[in-house]
N, C-alpha and C positions, 0 to 999 in steps of 0.2 A: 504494500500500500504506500511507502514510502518512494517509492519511484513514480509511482503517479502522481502524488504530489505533489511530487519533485517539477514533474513536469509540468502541471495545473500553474504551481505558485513561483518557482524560480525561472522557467526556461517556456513563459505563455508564449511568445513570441518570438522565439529567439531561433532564429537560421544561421547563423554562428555560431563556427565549433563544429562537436563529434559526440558522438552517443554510444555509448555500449549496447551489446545486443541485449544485454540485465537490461539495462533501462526500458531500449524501446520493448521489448515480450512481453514484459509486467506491465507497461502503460498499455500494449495492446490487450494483454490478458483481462487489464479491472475494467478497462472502456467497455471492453464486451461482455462482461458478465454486467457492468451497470445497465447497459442498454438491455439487454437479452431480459436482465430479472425486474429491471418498470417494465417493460414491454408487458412482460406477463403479467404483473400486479396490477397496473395501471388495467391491462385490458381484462381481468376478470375484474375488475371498479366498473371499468366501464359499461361491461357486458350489468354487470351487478344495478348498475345505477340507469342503465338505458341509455347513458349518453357519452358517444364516440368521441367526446371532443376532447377527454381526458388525457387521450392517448398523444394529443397536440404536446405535452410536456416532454413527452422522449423526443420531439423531433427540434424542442428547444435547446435540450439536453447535445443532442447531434450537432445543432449549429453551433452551440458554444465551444463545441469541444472539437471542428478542425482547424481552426489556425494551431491550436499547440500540434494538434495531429502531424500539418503537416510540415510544423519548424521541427517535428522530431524524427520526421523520414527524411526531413532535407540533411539533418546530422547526421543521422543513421547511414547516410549514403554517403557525406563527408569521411566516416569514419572509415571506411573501404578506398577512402580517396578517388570519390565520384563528385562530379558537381550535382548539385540540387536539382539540376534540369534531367536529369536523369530518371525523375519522376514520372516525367514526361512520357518515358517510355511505354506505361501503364495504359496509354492510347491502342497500342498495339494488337489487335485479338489476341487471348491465350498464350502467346509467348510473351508480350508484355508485361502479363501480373506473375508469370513464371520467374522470368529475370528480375524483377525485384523481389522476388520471394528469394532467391537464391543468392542476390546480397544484404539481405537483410540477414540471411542466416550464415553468412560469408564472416570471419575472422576479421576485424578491424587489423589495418597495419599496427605494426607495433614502431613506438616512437613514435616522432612530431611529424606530418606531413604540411601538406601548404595548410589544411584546413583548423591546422593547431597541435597542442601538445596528445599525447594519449592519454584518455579519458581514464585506462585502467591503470597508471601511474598514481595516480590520486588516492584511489584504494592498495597501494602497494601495502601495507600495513595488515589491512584484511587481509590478503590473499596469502603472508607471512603466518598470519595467526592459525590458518587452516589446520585442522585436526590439534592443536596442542594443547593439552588440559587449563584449565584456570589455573591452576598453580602453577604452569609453566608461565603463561602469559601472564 
């Protein structure tokens, strides 16, 4: 949940820089469980109450939430050291959303590229702590 947040409240806007794949999967993972679980609550309210216009909340819910959307696939494709227009691609039939699935799930370079430093540098401290008991650490 904290990566969503992260994205909500530090990085609403932000198309500069680079993202880890942690980031963007957990921001795509809570985005779709939030839509998916109003979707459903909201539409048995509505079904419940007679009136369809409940469900106009998710699709508030939707507009709110692509600008960060899409400053965090323009990172996310920074982070492979792609430009942002690369998005773009996603026009394409079927190989389009194919090829951005497969750098989304693609390895960020490691080190600084033009589009900034590494994202998992920042965490280097976690990724040291991995497996060591509390008394070690």
């Amino acid at each position: 949940m904290n990566w969503y947040l992260k994205v909500l409240r530090d990085n609403y806007a932000n198309f500069n820089g680079r993202a880890r794949r942690k980031e963007f999967w957990m921001f795509s993972l809570f985005n779709l469980i939030i839509i998916y679980g109003s979707l459903m609550v909201l539409g048995l309210l509505a079904y419940a109450l007679d009136s369809p216009f409940i469900i106009f909340l998710v699709y508030i819910y939707i507009l709110a939430t692509i600008v960060p959307s899409l400053a965090l696939n323009v990172r996310r494709l920074h982070d492979v050291n792609k430009s942002g227009w690369f998005l773009l691609i996603a026009l394409v039939p079927f190989i389009g959303s194919i090829w951005l699935f497969v750098l989304s799930v693609t390895e960020g370079d490691h080190g600084p590229n033009e589009y900034g430093p590494d994202p998992k540098l920042d965490n280097a401290e976690e990724i040291n702590d991995i497996g060591k008991t509390q008394i070690e650490a």
